[in-house]
KESE-836104 format. One record per atom (N, C-alpha, C): x, y, z; residue number from 1; atom name. Coordinates in nm, 2 decimals. Last residue first. Example, Ala and Ser with C-alpha at 12.3 -4.5 7.8 and 13.67 -1.06 7.14 Angstrom:
# residues 2
((1.28, -0.22, 0.71), 2, "N")
((1.37, -0.11, 0.71), 2, "CA")
((1.29, 0.00, 0.79), 2, "C")
((1.32, -0.57, 0.78), 1, "N")
((1.23, -0.45, 0.78), 1, "CA")
((1.32, -0.33, 0.78), 1, "C")
//
This chain:
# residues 160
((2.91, 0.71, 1.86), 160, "N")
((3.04, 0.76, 1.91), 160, "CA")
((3.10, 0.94, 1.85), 160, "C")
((2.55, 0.73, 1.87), 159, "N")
((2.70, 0.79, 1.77), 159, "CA")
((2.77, 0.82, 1.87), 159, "C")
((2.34, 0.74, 2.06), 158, "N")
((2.40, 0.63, 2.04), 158, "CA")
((2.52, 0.63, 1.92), 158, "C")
((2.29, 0.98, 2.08), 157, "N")
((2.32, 0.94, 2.18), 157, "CA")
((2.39, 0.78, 2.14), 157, "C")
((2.14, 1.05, 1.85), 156, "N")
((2.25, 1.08, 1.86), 156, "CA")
((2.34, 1.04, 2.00), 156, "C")
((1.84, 0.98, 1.84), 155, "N")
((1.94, 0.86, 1.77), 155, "CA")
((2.09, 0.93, 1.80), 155, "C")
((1.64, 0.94, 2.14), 154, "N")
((1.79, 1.06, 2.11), 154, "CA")
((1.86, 0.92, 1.98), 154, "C")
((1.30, 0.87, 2.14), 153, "N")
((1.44, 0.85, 2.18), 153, "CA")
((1.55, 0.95, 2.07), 153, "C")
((1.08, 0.95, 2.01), 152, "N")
((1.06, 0.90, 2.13), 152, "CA")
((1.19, 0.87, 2.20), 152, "C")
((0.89, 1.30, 1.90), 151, "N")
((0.98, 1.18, 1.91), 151, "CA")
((1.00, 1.07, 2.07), 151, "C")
((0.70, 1.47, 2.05), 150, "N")
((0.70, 1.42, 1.88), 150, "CA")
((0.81, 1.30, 1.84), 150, "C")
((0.67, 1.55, 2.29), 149, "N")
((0.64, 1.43, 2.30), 149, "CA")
((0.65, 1.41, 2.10), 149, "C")
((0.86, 1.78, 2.40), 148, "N")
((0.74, 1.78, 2.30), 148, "CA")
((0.68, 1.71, 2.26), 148, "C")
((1.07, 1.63, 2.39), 147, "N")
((0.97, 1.71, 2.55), 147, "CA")
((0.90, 1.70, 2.50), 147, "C")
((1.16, 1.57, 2.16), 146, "N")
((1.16, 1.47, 2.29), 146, "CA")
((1.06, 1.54, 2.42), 146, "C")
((1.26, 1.80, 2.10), 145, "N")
((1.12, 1.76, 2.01), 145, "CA")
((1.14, 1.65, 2.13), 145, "C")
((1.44, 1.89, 2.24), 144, "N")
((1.39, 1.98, 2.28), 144, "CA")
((1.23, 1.87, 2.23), 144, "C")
((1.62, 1.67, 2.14), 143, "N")
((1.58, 1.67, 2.32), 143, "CA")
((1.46, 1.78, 2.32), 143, "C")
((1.68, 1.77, 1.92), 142, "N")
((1.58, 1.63, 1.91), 142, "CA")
((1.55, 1.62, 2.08), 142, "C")
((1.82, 1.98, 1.98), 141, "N")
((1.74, 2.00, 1.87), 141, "CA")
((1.62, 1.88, 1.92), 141, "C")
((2.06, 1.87, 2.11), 140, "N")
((1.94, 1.96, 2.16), 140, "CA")
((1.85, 1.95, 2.05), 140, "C")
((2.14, 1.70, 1.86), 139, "N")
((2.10, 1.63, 1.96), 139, "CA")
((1.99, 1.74, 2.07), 139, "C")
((2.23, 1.94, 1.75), 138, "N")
((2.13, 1.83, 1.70), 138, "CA")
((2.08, 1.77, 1.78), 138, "C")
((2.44, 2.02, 1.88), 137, "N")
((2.33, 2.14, 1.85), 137, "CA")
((2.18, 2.01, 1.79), 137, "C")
((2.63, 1.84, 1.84), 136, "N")
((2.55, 1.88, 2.02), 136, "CA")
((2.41, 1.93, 2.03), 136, "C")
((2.69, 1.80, 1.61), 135, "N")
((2.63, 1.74, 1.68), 135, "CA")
((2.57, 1.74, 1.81), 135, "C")
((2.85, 2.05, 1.67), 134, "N")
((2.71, 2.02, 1.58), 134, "CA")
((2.60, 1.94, 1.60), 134, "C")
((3.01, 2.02, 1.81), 133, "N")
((2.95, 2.07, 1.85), 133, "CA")
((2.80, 2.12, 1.77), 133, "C")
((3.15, 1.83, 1.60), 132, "N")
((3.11, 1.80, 1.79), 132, "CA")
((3.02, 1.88, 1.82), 132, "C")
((3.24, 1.94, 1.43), 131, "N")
((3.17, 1.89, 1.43), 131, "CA")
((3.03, 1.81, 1.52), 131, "C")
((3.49, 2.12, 1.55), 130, "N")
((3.36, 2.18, 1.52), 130, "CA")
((3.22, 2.12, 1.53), 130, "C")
((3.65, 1.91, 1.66), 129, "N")
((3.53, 2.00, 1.74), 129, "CA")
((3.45, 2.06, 1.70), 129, "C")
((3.75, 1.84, 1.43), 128, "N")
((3.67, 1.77, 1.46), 128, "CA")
((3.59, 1.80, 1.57), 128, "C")
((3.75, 2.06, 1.15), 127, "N")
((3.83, 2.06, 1.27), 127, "CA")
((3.66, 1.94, 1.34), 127, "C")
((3.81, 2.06, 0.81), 126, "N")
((3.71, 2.06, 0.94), 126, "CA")
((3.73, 2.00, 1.05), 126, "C")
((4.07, 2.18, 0.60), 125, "N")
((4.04, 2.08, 0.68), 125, "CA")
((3.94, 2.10, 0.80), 125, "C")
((4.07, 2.47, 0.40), 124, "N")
((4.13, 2.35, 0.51), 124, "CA")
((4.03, 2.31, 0.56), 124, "C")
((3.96, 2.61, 0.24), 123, "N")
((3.97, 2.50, 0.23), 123, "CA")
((4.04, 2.42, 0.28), 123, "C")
((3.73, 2.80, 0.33), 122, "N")
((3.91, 2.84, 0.33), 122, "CA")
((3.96, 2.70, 0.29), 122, "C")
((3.49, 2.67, 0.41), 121, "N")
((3.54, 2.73, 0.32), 121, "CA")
((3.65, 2.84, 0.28), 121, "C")
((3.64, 2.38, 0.48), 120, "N")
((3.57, 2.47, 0.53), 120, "CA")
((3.54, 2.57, 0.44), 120, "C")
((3.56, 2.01, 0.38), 119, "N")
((3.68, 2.10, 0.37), 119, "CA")
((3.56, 2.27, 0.46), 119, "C")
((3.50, 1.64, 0.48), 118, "N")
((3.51, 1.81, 0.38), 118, "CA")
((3.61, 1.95, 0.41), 118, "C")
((3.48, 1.49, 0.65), 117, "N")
((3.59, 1.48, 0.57), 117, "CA")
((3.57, 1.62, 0.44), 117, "C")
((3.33, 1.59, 0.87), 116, "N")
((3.45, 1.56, 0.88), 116, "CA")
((3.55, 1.55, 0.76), 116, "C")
((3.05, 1.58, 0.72), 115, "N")
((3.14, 1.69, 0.76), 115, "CA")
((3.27, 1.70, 0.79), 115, "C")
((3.04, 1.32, 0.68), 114, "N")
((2.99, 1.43, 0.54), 114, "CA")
((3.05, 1.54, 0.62), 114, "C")
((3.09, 1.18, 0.90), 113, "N")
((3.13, 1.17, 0.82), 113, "CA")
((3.20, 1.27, 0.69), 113, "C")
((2.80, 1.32, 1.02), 112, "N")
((2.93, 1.34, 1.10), 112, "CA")
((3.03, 1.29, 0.99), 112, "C")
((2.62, 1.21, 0.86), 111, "N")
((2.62, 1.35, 0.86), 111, "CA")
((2.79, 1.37, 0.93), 111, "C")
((2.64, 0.91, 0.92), 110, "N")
((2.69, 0.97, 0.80), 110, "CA")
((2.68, 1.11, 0.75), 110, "C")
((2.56, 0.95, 1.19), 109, "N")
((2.72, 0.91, 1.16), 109, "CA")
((2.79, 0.94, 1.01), 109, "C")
((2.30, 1.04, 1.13), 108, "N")
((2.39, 1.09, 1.20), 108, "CA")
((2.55, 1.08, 1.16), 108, "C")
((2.19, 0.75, 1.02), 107, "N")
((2.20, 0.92, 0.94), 107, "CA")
((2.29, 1.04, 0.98), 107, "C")
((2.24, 0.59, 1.21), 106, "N")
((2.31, 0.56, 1.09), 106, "CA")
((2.36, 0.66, 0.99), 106, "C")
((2.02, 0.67, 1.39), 105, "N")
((2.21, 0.66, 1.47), 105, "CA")
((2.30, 0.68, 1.28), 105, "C")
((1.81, 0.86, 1.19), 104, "N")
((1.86, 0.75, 1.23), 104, "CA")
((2.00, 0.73, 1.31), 104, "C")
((1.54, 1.01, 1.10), 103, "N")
((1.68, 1.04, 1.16), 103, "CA")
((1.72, 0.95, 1.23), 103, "C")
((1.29, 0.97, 1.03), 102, "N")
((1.36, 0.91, 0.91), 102, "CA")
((1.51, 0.92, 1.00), 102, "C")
((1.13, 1.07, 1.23), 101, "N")
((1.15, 0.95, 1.28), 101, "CA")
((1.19, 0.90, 1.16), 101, "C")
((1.12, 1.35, 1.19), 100, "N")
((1.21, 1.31, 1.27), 100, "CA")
((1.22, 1.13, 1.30), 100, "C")
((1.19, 1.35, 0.84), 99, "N")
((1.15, 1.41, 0.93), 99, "CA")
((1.19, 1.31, 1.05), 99, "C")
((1.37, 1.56, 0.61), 98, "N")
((1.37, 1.44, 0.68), 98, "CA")
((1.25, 1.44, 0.79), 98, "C")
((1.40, 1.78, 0.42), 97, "N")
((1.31, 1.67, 0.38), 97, "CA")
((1.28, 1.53, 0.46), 97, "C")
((1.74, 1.81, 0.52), 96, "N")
((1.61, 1.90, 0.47), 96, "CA")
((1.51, 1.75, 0.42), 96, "C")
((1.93, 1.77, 0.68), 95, "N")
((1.87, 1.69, 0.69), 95, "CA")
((1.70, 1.77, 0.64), 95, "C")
((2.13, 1.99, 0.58), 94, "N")
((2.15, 1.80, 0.55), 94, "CA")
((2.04, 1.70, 0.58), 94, "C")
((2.04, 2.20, 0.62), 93, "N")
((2.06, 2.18, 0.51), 93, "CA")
((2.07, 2.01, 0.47), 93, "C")
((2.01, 2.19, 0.86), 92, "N")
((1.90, 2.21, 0.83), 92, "CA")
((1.91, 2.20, 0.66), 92, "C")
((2.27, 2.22, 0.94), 91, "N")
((2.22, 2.08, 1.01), 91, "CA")
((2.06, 2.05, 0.92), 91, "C")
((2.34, 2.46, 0.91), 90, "N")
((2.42, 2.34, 0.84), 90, "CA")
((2.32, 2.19, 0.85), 90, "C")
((2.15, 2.63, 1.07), 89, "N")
((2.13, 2.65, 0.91), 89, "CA")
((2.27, 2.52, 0.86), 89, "C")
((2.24, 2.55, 1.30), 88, "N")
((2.10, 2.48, 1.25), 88, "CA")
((2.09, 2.49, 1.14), 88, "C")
((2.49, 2.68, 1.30), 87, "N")
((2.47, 2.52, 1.29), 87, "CA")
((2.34, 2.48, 1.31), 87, "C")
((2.40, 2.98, 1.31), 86, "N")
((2.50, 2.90, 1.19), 86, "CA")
((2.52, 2.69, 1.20), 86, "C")
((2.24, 2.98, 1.53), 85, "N")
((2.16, 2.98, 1.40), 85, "CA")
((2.26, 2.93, 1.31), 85, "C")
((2.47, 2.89, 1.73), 84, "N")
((2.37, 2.81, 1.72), 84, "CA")
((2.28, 2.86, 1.60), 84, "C")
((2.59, 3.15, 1.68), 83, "N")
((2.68, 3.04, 1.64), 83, "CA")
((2.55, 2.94, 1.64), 83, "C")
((2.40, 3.37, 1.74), 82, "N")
((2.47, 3.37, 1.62), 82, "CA")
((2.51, 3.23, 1.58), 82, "C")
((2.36, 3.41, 1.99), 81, "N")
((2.25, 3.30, 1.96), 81, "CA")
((2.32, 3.26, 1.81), 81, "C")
((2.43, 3.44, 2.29), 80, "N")
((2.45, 3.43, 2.16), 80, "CA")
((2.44, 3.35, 2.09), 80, "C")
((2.25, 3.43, 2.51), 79, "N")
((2.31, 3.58, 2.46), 79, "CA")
((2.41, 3.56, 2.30), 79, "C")
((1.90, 3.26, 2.44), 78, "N")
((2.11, 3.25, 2.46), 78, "CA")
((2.16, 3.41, 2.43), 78, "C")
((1.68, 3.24, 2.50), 77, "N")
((1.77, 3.18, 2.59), 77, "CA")
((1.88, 3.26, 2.63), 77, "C")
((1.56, 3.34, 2.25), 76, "N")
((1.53, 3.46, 2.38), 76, "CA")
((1.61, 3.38, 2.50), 76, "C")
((1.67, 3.22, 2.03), 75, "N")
((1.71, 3.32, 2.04), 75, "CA")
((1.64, 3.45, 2.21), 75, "C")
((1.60, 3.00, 2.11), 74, "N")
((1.71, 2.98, 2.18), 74, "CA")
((1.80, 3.12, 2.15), 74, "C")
((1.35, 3.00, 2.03), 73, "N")
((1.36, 2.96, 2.20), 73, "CA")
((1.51, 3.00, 2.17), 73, "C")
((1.35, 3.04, 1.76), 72, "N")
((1.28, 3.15, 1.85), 72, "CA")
((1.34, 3.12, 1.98), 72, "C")
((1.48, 2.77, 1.73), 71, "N")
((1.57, 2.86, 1.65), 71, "CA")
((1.52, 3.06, 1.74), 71, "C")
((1.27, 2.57, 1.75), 70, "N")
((1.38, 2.58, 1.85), 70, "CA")
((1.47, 2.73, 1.79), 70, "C")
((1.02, 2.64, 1.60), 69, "N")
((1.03, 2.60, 1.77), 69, "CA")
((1.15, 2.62, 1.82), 69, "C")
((1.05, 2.72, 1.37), 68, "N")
((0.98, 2.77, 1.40), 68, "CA")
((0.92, 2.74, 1.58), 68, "C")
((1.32, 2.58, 1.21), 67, "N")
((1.28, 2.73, 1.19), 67, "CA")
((1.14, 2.77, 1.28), 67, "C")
((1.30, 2.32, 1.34), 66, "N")
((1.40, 2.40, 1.37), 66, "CA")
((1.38, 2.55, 1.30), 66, "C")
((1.06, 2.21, 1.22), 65, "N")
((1.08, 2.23, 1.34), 65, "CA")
((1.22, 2.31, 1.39), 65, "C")
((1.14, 2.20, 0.93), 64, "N")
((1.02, 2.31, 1.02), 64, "CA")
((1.01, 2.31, 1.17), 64, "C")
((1.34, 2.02, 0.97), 63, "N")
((1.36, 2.19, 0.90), 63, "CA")
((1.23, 2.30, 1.00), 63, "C")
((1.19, 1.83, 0.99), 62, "N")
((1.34, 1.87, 1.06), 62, "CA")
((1.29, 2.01, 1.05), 62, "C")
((0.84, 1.78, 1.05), 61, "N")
((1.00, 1.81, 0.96), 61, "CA")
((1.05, 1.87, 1.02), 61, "C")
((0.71, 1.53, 1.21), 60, "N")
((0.71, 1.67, 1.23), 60, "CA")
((0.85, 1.66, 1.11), 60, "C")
((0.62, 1.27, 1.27), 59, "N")
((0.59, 1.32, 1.13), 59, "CA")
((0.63, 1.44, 1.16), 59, "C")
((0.64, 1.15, 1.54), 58, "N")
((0.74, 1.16, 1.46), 58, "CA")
((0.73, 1.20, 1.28), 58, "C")
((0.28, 0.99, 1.54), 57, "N")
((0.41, 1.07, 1.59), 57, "CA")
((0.56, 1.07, 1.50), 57, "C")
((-0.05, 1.03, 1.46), 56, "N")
((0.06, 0.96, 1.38), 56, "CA")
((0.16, 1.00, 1.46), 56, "C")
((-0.28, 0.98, 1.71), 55, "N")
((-0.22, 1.06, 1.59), 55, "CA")
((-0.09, 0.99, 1.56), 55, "C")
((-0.34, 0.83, 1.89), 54, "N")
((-0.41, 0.75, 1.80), 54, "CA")
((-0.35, 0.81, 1.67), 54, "C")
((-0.27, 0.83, 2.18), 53, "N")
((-0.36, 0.92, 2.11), 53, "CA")
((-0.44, 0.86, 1.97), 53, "C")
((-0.07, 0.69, 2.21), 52, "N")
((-0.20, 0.64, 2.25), 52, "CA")
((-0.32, 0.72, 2.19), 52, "C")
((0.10, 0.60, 1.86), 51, "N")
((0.11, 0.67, 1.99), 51, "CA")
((-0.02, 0.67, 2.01), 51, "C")
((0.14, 0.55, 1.68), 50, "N")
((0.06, 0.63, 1.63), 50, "CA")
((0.08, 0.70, 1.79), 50, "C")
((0.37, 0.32, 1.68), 49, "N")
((0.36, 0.45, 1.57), 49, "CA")
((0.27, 0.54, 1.59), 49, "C")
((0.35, 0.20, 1.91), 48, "N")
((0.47, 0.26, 1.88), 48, "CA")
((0.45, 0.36, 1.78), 48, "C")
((0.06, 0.12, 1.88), 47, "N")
((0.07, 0.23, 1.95), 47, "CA")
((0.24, 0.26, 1.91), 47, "C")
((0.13, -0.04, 1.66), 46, "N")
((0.01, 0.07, 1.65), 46, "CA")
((0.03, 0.17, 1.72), 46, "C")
((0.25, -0.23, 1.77), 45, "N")
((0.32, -0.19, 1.67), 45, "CA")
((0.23, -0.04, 1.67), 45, "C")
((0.12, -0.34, 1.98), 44, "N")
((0.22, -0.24, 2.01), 44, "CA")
((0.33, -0.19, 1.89), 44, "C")
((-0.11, -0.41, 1.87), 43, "N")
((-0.10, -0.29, 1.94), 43, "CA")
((-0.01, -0.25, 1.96), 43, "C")
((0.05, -0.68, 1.73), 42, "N")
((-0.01, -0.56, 1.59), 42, "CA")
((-0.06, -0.40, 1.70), 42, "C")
((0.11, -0.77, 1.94), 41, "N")
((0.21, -0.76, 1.86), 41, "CA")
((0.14, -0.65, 1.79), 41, "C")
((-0.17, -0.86, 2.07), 40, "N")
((-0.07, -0.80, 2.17), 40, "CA")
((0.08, -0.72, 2.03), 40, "C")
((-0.23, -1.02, 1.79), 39, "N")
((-0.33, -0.93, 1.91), 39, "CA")
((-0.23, -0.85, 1.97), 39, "C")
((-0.04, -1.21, 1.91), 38, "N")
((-0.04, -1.15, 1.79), 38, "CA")
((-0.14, -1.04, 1.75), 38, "C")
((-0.07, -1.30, 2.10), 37, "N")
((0.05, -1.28, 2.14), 37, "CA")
((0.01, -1.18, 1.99), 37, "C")
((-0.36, -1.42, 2.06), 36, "N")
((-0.36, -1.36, 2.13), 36, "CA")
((-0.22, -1.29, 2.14), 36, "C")
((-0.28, -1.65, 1.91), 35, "N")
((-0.33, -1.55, 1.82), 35, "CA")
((-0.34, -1.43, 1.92), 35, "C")
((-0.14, -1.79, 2.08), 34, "N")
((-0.05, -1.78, 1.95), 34, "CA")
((-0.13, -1.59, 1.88), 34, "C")
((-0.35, -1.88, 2.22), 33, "N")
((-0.20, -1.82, 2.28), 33, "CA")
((-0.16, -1.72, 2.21), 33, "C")
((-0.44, -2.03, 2.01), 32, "N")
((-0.51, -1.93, 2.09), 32, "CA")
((-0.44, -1.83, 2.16), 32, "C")
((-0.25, -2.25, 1.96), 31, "N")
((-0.26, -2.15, 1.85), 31, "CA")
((-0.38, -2.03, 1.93), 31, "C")
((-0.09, -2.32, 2.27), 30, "N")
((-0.16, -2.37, 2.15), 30, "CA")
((-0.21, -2.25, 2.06), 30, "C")
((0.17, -2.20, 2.37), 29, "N")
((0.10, -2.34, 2.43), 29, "CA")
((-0.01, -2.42, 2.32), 29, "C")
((0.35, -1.93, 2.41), 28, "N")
((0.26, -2.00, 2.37), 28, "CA")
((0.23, -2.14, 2.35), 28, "C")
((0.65, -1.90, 2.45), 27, "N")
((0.59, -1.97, 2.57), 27, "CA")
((0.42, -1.99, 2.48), 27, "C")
((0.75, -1.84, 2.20), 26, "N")
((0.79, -2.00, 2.25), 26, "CA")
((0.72, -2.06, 2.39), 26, "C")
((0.71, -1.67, 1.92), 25, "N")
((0.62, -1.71, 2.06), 25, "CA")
((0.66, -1.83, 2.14), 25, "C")
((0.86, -1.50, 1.71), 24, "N")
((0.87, -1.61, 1.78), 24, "CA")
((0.80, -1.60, 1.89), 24, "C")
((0.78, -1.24, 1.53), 23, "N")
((0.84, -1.26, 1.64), 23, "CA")
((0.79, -1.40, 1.72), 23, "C")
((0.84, -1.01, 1.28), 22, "N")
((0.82, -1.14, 1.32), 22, "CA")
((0.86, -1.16, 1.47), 22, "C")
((0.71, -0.78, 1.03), 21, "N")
((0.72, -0.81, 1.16), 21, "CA")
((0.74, -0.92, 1.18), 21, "C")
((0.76, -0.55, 0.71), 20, "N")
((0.73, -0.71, 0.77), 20, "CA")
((0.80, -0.68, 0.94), 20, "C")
((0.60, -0.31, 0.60), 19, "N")
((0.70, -0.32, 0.72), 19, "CA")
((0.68, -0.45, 0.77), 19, "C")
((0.39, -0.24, 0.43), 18, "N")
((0.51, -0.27, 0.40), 18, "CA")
((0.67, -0.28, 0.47), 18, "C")
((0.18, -0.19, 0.62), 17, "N")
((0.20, -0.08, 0.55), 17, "CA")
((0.36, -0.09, 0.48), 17, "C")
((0.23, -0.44, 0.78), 16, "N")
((0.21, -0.31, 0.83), 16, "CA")
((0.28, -0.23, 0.73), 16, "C")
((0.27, -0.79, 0.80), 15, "N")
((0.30, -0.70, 0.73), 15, "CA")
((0.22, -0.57, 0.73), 15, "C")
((0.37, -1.05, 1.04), 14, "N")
((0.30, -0.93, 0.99), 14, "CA")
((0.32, -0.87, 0.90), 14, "C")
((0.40, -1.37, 1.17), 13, "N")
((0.45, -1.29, 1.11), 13, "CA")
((0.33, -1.17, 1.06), 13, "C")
((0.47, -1.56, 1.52), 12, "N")
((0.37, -1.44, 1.43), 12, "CA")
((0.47, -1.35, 1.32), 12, "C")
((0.52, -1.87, 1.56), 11, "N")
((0.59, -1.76, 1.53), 11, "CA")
((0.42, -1.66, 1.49), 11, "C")
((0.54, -2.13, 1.82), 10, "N")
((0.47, -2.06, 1.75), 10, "CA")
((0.53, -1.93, 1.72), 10, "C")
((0.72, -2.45, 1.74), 9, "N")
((0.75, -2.30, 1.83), 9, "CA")
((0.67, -2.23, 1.72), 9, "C")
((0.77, -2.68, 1.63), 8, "N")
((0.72, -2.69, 1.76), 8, "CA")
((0.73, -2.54, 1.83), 8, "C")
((0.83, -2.56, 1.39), 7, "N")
((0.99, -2.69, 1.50), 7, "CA")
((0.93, -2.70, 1.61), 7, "C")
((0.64, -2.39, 1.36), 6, "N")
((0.74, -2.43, 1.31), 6, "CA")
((0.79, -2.51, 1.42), 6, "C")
((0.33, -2.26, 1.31), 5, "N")
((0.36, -2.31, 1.42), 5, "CA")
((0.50, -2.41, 1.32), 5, "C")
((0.18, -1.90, 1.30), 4, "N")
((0.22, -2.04, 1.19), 4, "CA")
((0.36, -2.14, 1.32), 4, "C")
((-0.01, -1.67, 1.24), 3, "N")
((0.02, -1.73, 1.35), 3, "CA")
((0.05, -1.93, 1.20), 3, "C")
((-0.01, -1.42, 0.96), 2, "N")
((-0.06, -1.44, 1.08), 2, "CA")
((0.02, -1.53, 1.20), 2, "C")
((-0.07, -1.29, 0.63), 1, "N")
((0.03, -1.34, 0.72), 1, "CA")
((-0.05, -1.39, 0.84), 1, "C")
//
């Protein structure tokens, strides 16, 4: 791939480990421009993923991070800690094998979904607070890995 000049407007295209990139250059002026924007394009793809350090980020597992960072903290926080272990052990079942930068706004809505329309085990209907508050417990979960510099943004902030 690289620097390819269409309708009079320099584009960079990439491909990164099977992740095509493109991004139109319109203030570039001649193909030097062009390759330098593309230069500037392949670091901030580098650093978005590997972060300055150079280590990979957002590789941490759901699961392992909720049985061995947040699950201790919030048993010496909270005087009750019971209901928060019963919605990490739900949250930890749906998103087993994910890790944190597979957790998408998309994955969310379809966890919120997968719970809303199921049943409890009394077989009524799941109350849409419950769910809420699942979601709460998730969203802490990803704020706590957000300090922790392993992630870089809340995908549950952006689910209605």
């Amino acid at each position: 791939m690289g620097v390819y000049k269409r309708q009079g407007k320099w584009e960079v295209r990439l491909q990164m480990k099977g992740v095509r990139y493109y991004r139109q250059v319109p203030e570039a002026r001649n193909k030097g421009q062009a390759l330098v924007a593309e230069a500037t394009l392949r670091k901030e793809i580098y650093e978005g993923r590997y972060g300055k350090e150079g280590r990979e980020i957002s590789t941490t597992d759901f699961k392992e991070f909720c049985e061995h960072v947040y699950l201790p903290d919030i048993r010496n926080r909270l005087r009750q800690w019971k209901n928060e272990q019963y919605k990490v052990g739900t949250l930890c079942r749906f998103f087993s094998g994910k890790r944190f930068r597979d957790i998408t706004p998309m994955l969310v809505q379809s966890y919120k979904r997968h719970r809303v329309s199921g049943e409890t085990q009394y077989g009524r209907k799941r109350q849409a607070s419950t769910v809420r508050g699942e979601i709460l417990t998730l969203s802490a979960i990803i704020n706590m890995a957000i300090d922790n510099d392993l992630i870089g943004a809340n995908p549950c902030r952006k689910v209605k």
